[in-house]
PDB file with one MODEL, atoms N, CA, C and O in Angstrom:
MODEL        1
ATOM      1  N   UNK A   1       0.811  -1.183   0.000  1.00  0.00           N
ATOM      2  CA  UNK A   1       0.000   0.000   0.000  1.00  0.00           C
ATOM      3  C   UNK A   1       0.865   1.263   0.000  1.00  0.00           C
ATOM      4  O   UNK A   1       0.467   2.309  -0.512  1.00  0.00           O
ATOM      5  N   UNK A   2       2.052   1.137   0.584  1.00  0.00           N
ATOM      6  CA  UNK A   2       2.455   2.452   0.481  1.00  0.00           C
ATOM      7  C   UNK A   2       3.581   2.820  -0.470  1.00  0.00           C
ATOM      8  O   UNK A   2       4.289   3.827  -0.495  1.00  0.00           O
ATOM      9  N   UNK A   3       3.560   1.516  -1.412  1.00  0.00           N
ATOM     10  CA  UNK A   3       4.624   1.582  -2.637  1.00  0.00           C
ATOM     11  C   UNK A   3       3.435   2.516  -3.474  1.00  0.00           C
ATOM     12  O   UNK A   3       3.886   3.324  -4.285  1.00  0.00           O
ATOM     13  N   UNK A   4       2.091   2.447  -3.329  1.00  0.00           N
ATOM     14  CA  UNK A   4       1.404   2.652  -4.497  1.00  0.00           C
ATOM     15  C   UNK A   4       1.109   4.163  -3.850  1.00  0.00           C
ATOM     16  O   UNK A   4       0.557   4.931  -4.638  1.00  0.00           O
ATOM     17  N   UNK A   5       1.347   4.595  -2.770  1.00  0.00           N
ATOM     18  CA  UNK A   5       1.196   6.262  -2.267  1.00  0.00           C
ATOM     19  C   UNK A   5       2.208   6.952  -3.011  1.00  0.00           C
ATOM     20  O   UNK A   5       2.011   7.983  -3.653  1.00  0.00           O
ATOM     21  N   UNK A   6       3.892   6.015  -2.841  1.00  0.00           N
ATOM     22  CA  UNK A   6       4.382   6.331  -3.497  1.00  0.00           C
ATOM     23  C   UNK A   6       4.802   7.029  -4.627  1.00  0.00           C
ATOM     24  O   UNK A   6       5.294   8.117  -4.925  1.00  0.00           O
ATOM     25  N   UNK A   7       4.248   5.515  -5.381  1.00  0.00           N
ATOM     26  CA  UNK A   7       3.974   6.055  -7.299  1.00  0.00           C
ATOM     27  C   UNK A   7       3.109   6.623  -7.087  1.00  0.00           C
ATOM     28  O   UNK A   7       3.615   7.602  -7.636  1.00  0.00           O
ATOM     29  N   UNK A   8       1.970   7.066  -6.710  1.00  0.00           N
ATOM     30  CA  UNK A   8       1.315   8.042  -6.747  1.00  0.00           C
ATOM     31  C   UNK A   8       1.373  10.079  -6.717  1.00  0.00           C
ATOM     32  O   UNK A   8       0.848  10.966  -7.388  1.00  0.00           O
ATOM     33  N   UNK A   9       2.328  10.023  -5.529  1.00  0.00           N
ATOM     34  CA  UNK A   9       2.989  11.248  -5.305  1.00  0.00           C
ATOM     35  C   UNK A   9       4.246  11.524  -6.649  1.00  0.00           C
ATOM     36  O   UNK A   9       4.230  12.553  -7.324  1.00  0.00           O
ATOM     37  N   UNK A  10       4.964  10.748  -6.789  1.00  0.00           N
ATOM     38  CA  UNK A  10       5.904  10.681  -7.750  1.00  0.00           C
ATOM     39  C   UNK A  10       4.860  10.818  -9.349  1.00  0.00           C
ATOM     40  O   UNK A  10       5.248  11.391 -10.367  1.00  0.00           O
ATOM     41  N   UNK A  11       3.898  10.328  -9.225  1.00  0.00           N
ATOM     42  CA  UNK A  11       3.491  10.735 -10.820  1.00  0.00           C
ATOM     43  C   UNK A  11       2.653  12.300 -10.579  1.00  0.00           C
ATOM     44  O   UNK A  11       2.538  13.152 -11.460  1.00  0.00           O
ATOM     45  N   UNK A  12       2.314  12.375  -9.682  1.00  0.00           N
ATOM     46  CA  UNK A  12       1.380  13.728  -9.353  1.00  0.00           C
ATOM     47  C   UNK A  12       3.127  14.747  -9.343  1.00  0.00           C
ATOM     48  O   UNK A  12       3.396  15.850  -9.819  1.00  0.00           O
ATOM     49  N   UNK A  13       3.393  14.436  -9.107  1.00  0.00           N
ATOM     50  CA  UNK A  13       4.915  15.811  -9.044  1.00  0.00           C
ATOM     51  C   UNK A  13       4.994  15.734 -10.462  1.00  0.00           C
ATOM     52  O   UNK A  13       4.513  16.630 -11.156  1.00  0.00           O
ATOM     53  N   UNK A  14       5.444  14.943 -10.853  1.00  0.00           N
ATOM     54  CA  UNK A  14       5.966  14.957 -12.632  1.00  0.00           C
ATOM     55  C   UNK A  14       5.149  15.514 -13.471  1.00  0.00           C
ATOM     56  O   UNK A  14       5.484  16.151 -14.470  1.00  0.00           O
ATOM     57  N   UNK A  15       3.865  15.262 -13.039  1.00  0.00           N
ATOM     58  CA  UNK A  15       2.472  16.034 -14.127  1.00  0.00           C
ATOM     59  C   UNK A  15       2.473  17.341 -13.539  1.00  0.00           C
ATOM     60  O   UNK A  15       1.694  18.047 -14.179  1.00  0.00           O
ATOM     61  N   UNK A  16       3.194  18.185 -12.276  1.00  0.00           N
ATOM     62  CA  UNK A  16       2.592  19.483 -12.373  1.00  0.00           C
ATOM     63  C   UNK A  16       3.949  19.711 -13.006  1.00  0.00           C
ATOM     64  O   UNK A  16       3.651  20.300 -14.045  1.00  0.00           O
ATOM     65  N   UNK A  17       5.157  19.596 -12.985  1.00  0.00           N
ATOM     66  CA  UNK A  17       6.757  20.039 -13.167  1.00  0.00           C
ATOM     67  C   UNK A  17       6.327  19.915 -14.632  1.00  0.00           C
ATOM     68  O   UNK A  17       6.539  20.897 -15.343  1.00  0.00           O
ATOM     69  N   UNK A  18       5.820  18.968 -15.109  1.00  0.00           N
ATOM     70  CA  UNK A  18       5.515  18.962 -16.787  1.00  0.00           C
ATOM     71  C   UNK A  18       4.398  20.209 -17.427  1.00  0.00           C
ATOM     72  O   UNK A  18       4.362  20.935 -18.421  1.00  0.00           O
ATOM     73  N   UNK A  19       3.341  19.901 -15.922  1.00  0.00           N
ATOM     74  CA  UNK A  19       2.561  21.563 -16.806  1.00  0.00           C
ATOM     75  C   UNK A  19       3.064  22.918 -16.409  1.00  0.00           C
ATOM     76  O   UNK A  19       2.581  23.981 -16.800  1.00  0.00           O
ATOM     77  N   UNK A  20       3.986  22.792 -15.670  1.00  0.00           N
ATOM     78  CA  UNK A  20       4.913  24.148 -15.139  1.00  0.00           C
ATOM     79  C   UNK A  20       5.777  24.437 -16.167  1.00  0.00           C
ATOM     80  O   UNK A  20       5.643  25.552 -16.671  1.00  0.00           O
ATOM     81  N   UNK A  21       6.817  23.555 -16.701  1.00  0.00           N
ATOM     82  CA  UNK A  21       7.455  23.652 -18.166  1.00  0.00           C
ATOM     83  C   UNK A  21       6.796  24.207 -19.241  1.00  0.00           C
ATOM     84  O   UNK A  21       7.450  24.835 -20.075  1.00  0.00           O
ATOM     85  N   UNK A  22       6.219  24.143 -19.296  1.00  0.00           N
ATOM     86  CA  UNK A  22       4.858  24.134 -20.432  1.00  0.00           C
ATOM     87  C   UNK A  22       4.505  25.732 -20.512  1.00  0.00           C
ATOM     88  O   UNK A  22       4.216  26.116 -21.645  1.00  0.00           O
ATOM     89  N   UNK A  23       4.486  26.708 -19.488  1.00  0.00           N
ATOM     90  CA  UNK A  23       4.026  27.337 -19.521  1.00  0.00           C
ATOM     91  C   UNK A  23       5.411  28.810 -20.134  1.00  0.00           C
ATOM     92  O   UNK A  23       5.164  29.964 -20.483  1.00  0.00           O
ATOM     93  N   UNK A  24       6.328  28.329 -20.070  1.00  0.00           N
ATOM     94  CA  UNK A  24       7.251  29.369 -20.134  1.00  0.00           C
ATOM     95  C   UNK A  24       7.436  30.232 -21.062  1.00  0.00           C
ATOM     96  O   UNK A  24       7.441  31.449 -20.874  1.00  0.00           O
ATOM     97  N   UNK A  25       7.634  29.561 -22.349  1.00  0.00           N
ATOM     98  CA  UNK A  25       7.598  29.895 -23.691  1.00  0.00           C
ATOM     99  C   UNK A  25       6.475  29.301 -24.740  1.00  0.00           C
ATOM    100  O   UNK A  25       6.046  28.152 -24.633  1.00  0.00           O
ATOM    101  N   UNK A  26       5.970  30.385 -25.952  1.00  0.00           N
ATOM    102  CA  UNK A  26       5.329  29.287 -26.686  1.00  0.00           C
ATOM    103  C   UNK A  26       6.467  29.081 -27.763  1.00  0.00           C
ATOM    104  O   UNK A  26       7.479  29.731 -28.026  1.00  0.00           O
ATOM    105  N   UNK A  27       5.897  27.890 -28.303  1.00  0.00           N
ATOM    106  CA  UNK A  27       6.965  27.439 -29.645  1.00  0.00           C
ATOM    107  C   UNK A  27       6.513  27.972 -30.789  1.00  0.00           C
ATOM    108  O   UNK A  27       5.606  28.805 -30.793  1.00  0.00           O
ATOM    109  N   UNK A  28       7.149  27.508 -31.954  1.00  0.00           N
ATOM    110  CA  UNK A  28       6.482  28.272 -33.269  1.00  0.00           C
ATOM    111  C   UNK A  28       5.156  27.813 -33.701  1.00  0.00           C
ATOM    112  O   UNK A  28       4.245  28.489 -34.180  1.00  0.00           O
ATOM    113  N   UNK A  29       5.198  26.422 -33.428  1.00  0.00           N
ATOM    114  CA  UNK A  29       3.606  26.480 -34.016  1.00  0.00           C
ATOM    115  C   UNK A  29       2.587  26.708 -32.983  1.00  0.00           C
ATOM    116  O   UNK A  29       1.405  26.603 -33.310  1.00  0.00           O
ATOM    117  N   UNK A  30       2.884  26.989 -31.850  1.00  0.00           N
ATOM    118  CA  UNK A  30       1.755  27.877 -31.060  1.00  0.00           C
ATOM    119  C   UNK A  30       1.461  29.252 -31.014  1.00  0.00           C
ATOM    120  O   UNK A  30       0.385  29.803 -30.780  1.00  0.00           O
ATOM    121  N   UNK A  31       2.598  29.742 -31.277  1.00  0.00           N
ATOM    122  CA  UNK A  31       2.954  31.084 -32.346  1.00  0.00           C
ATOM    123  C   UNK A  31       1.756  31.127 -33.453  1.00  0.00           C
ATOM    124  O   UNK A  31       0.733  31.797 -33.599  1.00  0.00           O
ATOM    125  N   UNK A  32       2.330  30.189 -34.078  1.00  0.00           N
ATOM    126  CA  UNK A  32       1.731  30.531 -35.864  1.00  0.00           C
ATOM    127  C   UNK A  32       0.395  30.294 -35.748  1.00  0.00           C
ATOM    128  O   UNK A  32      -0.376  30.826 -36.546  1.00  0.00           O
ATOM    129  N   UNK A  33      -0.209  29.210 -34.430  1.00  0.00           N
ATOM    130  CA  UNK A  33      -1.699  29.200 -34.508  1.00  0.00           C
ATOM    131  C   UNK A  33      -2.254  30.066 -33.751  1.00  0.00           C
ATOM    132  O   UNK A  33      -3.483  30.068 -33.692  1.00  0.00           O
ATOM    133  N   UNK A  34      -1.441  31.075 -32.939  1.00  0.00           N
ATOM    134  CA  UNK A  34      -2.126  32.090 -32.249  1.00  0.00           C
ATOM    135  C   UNK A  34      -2.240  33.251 -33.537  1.00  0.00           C
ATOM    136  O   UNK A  34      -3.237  33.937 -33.763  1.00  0.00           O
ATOM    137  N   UNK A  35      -1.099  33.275 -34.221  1.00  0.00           N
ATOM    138  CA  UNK A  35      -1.235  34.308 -35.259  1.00  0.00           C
ATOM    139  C   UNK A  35      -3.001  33.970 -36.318  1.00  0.00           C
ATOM    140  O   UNK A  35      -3.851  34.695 -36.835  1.00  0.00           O
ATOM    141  N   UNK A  36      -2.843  32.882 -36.213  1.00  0.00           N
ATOM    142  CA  UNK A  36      -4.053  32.460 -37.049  1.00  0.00           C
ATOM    143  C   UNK A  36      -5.323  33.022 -36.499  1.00  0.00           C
ATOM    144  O   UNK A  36      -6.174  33.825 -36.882  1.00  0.00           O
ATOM    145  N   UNK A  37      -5.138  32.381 -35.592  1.00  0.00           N
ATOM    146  CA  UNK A  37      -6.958  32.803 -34.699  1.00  0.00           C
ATOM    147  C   UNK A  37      -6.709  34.021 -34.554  1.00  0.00           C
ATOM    148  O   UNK A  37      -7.776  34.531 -34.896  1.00  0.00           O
ATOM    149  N   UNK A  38      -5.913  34.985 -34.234  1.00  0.00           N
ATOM    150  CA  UNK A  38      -6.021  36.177 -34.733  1.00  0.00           C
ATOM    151  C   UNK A  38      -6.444  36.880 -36.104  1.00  0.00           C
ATOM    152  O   UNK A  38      -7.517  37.430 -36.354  1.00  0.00           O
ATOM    153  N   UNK A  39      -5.719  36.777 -36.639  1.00  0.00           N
ATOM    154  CA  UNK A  39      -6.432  36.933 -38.293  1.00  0.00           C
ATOM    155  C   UNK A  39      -7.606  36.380 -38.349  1.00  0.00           C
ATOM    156  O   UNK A  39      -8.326  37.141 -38.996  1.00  0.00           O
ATOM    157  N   UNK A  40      -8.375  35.154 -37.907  1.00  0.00           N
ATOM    158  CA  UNK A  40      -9.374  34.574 -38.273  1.00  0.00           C
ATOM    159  C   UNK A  40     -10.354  35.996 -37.559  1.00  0.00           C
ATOM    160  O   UNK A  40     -11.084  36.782 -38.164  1.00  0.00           O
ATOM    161  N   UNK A  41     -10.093  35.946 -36.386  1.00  0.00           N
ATOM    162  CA  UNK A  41     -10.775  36.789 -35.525  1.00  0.00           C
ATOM    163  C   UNK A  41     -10.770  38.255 -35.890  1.00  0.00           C
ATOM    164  O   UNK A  41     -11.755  38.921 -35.572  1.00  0.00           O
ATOM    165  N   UNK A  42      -9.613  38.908 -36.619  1.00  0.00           N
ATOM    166  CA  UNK A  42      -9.986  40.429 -37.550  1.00  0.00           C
ATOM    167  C   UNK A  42     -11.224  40.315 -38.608  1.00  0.00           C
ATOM    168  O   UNK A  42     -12.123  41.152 -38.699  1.00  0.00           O
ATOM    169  N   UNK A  43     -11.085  38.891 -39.545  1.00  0.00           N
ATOM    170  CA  UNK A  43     -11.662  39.015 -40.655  1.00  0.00           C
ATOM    171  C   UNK A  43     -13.456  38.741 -40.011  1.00  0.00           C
ATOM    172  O   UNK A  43     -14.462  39.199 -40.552  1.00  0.00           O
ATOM    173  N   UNK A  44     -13.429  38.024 -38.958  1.00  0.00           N
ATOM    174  CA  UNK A  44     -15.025  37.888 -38.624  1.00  0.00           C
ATOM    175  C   UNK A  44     -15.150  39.086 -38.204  1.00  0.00           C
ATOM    176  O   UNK A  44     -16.069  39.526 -38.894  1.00  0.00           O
ATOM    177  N   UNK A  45     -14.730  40.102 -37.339  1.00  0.00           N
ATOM    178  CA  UNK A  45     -14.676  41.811 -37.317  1.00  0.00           C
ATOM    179  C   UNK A  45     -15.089  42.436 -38.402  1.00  0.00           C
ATOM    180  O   UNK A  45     -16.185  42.989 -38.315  1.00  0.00           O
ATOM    181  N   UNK A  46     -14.490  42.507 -39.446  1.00  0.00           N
ATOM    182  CA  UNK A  46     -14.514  43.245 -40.623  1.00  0.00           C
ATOM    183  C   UNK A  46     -15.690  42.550 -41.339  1.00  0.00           C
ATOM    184  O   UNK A  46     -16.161  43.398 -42.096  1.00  0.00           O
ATOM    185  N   UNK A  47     -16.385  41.394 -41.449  1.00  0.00           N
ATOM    186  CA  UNK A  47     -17.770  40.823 -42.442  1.00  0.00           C
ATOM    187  C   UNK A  47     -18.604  41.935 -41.463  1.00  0.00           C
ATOM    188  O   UNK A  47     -19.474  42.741 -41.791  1.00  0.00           O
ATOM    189  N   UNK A  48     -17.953  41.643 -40.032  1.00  0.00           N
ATOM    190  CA  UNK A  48     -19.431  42.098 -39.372  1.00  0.00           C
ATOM    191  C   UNK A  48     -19.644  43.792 -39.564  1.00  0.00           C
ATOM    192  O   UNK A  48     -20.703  44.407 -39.689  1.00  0.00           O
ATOM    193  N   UNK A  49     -18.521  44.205 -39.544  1.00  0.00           N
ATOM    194  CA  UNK A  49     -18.803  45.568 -39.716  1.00  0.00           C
ATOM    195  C   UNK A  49     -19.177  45.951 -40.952  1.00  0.00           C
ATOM    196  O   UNK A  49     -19.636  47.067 -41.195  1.00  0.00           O
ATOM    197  N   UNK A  50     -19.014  45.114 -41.737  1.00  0.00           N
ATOM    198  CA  UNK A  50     -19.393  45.535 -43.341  1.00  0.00           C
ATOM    199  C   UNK A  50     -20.990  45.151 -43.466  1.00  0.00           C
ATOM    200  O   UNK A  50     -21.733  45.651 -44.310  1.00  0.00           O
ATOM    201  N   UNK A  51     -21.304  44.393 -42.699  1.00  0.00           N
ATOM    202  CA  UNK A  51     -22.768  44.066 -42.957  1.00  0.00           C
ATOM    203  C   UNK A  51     -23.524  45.149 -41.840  1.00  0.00           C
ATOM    204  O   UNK A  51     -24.700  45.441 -42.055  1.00  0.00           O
ATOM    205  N   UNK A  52     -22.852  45.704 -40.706  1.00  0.00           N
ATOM    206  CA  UNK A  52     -23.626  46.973 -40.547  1.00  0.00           C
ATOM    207  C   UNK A  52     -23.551  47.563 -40.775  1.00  0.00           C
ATOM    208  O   UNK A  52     -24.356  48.446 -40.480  1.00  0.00           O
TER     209      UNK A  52
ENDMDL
END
């Protein structure tokens, strides 16, 4: 029972140290898809303003 508290604590550390990494930098293609949904998100701006 307490091998499995163990692995338990040991995988719960590794999954936050992994979403802590995660957060530092984005890479290029999180880059290039933020650039996207941006642009996506001007051009639904601009239909809408053109249709009012």
């Amino acid at each position: 029972m307490t091998s499995v508290r163990a692995l338990m604590a040991v995988l719960m550390l590794g999954g936050a140290l992994g979403l802590a990494a995660c957060e530092e930098e984005k890479g290029p293609a999180e880059k290039a898809g933020a650039a996207i949904d941006e642009a996506v998100n001007d051009t639904k701006r601009a239909v809408q303003d053109a249709k009012d």
